[in-house]
N, CA and C of each residue as an Amber inpcrd file, in Angstrom:
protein
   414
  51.6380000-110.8680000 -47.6240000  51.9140000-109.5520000 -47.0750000
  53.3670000-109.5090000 -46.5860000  54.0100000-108.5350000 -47.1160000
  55.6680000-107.8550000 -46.7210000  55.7570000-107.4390000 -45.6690000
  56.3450000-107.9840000 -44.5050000  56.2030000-107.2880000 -42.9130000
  57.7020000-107.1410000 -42.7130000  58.1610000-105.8840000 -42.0070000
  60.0740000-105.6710000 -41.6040000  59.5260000-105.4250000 -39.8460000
  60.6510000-106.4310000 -39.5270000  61.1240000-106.2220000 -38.0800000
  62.2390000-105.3810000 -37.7820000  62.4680000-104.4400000 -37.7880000
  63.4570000-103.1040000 -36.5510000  63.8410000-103.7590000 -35.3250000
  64.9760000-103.3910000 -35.0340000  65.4390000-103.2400000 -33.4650000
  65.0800000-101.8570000 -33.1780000  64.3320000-101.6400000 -31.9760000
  63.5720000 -99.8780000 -31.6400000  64.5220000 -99.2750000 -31.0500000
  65.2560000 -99.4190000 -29.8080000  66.1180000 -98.6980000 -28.9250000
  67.4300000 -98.8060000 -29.8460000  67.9290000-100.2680000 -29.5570000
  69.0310000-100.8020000 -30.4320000  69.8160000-100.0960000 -31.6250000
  68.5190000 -99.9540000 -32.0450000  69.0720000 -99.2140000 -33.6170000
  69.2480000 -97.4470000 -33.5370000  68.2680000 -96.8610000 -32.3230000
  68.6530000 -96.0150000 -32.0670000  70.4170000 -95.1990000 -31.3140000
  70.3630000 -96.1980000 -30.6920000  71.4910000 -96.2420000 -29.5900000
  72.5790000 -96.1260000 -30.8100000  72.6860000 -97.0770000 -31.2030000
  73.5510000 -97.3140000 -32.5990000  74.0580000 -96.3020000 -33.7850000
  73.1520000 -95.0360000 -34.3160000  73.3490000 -94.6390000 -35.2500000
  73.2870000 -93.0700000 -34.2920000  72.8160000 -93.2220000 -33.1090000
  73.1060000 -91.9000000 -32.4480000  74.8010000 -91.8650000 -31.7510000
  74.9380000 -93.1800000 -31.3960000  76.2830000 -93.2370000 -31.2380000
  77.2480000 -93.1280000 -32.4440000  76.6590000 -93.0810000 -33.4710000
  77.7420000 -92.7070000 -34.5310000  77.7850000 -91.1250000 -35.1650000
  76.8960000 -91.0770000 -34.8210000  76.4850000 -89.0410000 -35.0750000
  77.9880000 -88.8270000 -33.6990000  77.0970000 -89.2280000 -32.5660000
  78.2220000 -88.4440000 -31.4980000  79.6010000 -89.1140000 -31.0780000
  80.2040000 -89.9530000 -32.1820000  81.2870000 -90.5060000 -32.2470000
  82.2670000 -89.6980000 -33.3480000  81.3610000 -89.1330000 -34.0610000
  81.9520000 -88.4010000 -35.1320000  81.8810000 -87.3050000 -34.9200000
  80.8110000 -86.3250000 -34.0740000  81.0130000 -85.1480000 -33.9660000
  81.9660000 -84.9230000 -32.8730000  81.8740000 -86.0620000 -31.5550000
  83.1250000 -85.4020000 -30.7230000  84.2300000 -85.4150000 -31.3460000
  84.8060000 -86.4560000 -32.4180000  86.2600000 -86.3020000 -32.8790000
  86.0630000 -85.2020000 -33.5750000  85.3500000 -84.2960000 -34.8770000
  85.5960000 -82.8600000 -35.2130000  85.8450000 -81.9710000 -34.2490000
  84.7890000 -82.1240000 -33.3370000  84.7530000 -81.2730000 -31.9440000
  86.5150000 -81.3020000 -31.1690000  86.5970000 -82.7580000 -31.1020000
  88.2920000 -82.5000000 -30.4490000  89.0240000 -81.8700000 -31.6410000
  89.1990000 -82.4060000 -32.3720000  90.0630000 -81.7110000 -33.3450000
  90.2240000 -80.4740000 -33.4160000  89.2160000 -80.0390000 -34.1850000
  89.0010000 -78.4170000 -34.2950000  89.8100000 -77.3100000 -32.7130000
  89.4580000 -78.4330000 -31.6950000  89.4680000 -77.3960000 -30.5020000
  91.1240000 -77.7760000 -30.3710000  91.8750000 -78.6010000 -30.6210000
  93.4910000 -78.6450000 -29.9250000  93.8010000 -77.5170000 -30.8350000
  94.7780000 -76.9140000 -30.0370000  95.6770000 -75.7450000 -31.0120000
  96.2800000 -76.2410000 -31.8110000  96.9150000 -75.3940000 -32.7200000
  97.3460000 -75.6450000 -34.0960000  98.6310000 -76.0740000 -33.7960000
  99.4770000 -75.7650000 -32.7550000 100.9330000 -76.1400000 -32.6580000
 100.9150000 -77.7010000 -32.4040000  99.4230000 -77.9390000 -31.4420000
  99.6510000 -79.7550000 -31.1010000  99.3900000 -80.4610000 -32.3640000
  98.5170000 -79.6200000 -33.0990000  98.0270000 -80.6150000 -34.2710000
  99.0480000 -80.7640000 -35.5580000  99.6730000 -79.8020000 -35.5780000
 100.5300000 -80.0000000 -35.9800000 102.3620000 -81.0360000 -36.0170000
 101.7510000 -81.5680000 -34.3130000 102.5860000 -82.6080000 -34.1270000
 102.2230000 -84.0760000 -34.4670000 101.2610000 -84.5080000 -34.9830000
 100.1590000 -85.5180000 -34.8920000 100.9440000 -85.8690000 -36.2090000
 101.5760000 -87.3810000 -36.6130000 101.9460000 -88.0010000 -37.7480000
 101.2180000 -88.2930000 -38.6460000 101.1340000 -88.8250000 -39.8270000
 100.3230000 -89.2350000 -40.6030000  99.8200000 -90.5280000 -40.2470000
 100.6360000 -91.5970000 -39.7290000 100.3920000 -92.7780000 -39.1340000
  99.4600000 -92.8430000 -37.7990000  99.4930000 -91.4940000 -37.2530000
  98.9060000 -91.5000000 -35.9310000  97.6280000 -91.1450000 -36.1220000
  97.3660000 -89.9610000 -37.1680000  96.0610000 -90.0330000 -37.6850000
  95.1770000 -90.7980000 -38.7200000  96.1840000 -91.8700000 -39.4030000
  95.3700000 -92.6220000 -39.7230000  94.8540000 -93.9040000 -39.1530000
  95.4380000 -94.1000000 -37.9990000  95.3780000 -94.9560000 -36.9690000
  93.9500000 -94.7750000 -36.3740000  94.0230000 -92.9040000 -35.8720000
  93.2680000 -92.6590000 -34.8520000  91.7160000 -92.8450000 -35.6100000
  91.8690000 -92.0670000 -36.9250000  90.5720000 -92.2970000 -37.7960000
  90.2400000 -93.3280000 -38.5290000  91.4370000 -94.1670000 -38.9110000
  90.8820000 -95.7460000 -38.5000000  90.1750000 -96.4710000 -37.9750000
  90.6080000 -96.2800000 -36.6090000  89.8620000 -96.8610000 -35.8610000
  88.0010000 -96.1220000 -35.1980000  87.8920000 -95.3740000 -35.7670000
  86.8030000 -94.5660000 -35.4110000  85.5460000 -95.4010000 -36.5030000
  86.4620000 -95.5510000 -38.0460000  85.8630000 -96.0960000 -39.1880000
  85.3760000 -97.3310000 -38.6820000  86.6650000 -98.2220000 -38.1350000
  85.8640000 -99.6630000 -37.4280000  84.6890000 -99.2510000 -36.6880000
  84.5890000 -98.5380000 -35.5540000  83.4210000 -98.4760000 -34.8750000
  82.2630000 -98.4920000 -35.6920000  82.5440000 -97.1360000 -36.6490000
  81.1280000 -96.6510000 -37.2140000  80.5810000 -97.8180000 -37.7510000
  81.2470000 -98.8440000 -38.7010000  81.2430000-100.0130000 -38.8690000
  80.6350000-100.6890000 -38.3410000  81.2930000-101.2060000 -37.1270000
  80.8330000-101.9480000 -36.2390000  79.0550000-101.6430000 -36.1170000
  78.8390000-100.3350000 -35.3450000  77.7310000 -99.3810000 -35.0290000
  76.7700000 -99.7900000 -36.0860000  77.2550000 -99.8120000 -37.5720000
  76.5330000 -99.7130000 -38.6530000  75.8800000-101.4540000 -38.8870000
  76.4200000-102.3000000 -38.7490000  76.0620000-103.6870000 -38.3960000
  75.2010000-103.9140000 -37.7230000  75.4070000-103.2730000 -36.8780000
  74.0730000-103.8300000 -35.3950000  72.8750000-102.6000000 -35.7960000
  72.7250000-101.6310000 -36.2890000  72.3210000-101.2960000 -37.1370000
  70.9290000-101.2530000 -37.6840000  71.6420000-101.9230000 -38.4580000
  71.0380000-102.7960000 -39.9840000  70.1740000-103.7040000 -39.9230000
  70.4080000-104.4910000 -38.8320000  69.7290000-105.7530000 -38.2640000
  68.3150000-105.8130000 -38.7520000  67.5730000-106.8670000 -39.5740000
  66.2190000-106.3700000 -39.4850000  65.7350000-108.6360000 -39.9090000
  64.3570000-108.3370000 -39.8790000  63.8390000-109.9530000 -40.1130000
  62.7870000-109.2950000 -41.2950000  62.8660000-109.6430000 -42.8510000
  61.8240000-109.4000000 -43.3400000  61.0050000-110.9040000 -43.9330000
  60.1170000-110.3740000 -43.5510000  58.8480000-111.7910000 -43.8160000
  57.8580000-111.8600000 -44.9360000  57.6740000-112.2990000 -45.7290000
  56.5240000-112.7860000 -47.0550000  55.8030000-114.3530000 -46.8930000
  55.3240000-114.3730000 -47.9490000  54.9110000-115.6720000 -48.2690000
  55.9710000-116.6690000 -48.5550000  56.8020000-116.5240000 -48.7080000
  57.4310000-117.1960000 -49.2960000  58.8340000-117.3610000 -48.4970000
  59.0650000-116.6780000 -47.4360000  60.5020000-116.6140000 -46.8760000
  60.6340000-115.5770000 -45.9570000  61.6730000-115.6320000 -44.8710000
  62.2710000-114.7710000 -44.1700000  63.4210000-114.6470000 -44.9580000
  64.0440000-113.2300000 -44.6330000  64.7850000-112.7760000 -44.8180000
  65.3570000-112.0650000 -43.3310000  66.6750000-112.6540000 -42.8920000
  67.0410000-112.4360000 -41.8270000  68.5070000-111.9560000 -42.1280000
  68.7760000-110.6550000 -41.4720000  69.8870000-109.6710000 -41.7230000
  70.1860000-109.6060000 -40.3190000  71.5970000-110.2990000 -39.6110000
  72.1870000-110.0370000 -38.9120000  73.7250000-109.4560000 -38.6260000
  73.9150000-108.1390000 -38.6830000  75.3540000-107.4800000 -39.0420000
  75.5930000-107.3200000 -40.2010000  76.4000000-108.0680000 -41.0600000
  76.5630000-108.2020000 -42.5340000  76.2220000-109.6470000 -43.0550000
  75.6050000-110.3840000 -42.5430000  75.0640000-111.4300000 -42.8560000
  73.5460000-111.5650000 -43.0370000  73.2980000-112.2310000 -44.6260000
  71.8620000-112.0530000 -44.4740000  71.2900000-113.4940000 -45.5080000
  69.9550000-113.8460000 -44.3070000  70.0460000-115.1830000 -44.8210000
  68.8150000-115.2060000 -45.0190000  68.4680000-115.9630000 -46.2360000
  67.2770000-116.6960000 -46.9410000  66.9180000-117.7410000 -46.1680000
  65.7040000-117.8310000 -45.4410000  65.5170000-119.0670000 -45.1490000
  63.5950000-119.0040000 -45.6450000  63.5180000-120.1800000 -46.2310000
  61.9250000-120.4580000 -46.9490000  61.3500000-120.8530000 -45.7500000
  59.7150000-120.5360000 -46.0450000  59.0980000-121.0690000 -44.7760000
  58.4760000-122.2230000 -44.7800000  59.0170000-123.2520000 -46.1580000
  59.0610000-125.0180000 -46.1070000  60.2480000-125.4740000 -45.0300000
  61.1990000-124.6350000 -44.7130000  62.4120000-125.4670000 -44.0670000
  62.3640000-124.2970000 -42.2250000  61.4710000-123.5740000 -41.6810000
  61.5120000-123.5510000 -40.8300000  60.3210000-124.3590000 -39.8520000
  60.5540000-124.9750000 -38.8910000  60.0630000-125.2680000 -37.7830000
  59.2430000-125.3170000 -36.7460000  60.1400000-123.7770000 -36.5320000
  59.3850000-122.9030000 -35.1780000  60.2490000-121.9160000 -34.8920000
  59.9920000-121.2780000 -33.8170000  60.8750000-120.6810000 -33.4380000
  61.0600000-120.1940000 -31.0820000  62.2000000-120.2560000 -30.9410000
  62.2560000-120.3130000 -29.6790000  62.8410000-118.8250000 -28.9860000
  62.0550000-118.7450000 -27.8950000  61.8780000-117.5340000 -27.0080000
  61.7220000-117.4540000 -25.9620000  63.1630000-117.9720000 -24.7710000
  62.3970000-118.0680000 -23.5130000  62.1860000-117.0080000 -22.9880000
  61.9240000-117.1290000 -21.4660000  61.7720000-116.0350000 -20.5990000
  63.6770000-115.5930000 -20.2330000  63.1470000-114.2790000 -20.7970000
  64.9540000-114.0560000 -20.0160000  66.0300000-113.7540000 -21.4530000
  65.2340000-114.1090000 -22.7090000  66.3250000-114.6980000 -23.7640000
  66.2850000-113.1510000 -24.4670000  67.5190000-112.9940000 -24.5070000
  68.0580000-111.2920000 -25.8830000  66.8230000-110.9370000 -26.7100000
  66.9300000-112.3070000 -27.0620000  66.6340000-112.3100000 -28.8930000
  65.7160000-113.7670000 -29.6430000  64.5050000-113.8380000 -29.7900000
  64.1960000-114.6210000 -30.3530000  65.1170000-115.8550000 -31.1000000
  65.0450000-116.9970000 -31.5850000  65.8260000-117.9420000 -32.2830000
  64.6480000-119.0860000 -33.8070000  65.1920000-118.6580000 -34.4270000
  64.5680000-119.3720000 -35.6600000  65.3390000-120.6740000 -35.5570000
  63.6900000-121.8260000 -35.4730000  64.5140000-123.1520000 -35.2090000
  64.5760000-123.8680000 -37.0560000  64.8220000-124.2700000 -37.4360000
  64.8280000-124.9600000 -39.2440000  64.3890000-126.4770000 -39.0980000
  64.4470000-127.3970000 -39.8070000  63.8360000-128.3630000 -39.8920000
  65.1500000-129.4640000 -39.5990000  65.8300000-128.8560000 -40.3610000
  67.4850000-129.4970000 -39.9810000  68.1890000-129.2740000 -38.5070000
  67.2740000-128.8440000 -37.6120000  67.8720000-128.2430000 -36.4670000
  68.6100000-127.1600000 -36.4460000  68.9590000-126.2340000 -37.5150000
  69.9750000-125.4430000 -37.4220000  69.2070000-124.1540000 -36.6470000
  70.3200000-123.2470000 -35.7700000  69.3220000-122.2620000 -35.2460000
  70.1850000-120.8410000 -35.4530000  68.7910000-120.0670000 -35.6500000
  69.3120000-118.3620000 -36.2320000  68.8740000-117.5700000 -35.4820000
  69.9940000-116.5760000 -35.1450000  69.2460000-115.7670000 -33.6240000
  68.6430000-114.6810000 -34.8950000  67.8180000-113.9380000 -34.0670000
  66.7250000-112.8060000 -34.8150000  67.1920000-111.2840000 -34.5340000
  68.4450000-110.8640000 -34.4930000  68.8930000-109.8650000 -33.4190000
  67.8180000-108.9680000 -33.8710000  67.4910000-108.6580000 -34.9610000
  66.2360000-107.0590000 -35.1420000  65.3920000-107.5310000 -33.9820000
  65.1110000-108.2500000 -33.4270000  63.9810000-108.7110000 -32.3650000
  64.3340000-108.4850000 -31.2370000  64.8720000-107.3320000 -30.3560000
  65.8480000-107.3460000 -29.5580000  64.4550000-107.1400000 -27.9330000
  64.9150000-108.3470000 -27.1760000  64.0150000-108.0660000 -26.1500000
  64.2540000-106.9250000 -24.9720000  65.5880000-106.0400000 -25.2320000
  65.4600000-104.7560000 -25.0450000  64.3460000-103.9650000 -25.3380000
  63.9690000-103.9950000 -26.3420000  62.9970000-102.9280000 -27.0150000
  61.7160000-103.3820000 -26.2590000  61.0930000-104.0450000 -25.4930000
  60.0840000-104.0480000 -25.1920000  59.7600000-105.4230000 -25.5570000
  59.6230000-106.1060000 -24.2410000  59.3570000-108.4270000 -24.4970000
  57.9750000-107.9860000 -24.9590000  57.1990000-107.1620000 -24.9370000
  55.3720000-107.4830000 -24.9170000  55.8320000-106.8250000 -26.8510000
  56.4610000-105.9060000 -27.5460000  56.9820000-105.7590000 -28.7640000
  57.2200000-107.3700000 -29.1840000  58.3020000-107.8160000 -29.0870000
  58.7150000-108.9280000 -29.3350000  58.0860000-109.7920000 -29.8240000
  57.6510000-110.1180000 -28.2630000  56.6720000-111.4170000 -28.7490000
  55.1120000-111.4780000 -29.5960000  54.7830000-109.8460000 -29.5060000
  54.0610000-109.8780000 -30.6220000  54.3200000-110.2570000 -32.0030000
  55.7820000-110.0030000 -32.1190000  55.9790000-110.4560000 -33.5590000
  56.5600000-111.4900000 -33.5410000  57.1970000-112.3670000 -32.6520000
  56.9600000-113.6340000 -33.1690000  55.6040000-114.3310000 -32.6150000
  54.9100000-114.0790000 -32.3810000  53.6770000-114.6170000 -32.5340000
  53.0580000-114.4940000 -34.0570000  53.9340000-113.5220000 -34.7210000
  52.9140000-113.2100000 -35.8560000  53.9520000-114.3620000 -36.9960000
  55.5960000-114.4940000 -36.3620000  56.1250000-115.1120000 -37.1850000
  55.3220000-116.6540000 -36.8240000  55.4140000-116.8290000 -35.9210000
  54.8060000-118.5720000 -35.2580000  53.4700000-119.0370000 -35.9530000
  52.3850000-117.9110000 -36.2510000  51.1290000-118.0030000 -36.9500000
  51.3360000-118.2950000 -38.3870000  52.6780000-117.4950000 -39.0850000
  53.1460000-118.1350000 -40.7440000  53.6440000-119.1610000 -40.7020000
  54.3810000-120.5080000 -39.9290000  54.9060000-121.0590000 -39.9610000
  53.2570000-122.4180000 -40.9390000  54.2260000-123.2940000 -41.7670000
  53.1240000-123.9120000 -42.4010000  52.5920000-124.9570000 -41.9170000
């Protein structure tokens, strides 16, 4: 069975902040008079909307975030990174009291935080699902 983990608030916060990151800059724009906007360089506006692009960016990363689970593997998407890990080479996984974000432990010791698992969204959320990841482990 195909199961996807979401960040709930997280991802909200995230893509609503990019709606109202983009509508206040039309919103400013539109509203300066035409004589100021007309002083604004080409360098200054591509600077200014530059840097708006990083955010959305940014915004769009944290995002994205998700843990998808099968028989056969997680699939863990953190920002623009997204990693295969089989469920012959994981472990366990660790969650204290107090901790962000779940951690996928591997067999090699290596460790992967879970950001879609965000203990913002609700620890009794959370740890339901890694309980459900801890029950696939082989």
């Amino acid at each position: 069975m195909r199961t996807t983990y979401r960040p709930g608030g997280t991802r909200y916060v995230a893509y609503g902040s990019c709606v109202a990151l983009v509508a206040m800059s039309v919103a400013v724009t539109l509203a300066l008079p035409q004589d100021i906007r007309a002083q604004v360089t080409l360098s200054q506006a591509l600077t200014l909307y530059g840097s708006i692009a990083v955010f959305l960016v940014i915004l769009h990363g944290i995002g994205r975030s998700r843990v998808t689970v099968d028989d056969n593997e997680l699939e863990v998407v953190n920002g623009f990174r997204t990693h295969h890990v089989p469920w012959s080479r994981v472990r366990g996984f660790a969650f204290g009291e107090g901790a962000p974000w779940p951690t996928l432990v591997t067999v090699d010791d290596e460790r992967l935080m879970l950001f879609a698992l965000q203990g913002s969204s609700g620890h009794g959320r959370v740890r339901d699902a890694v309980d459900d990841l801890v029950r696939r482990v082989p």
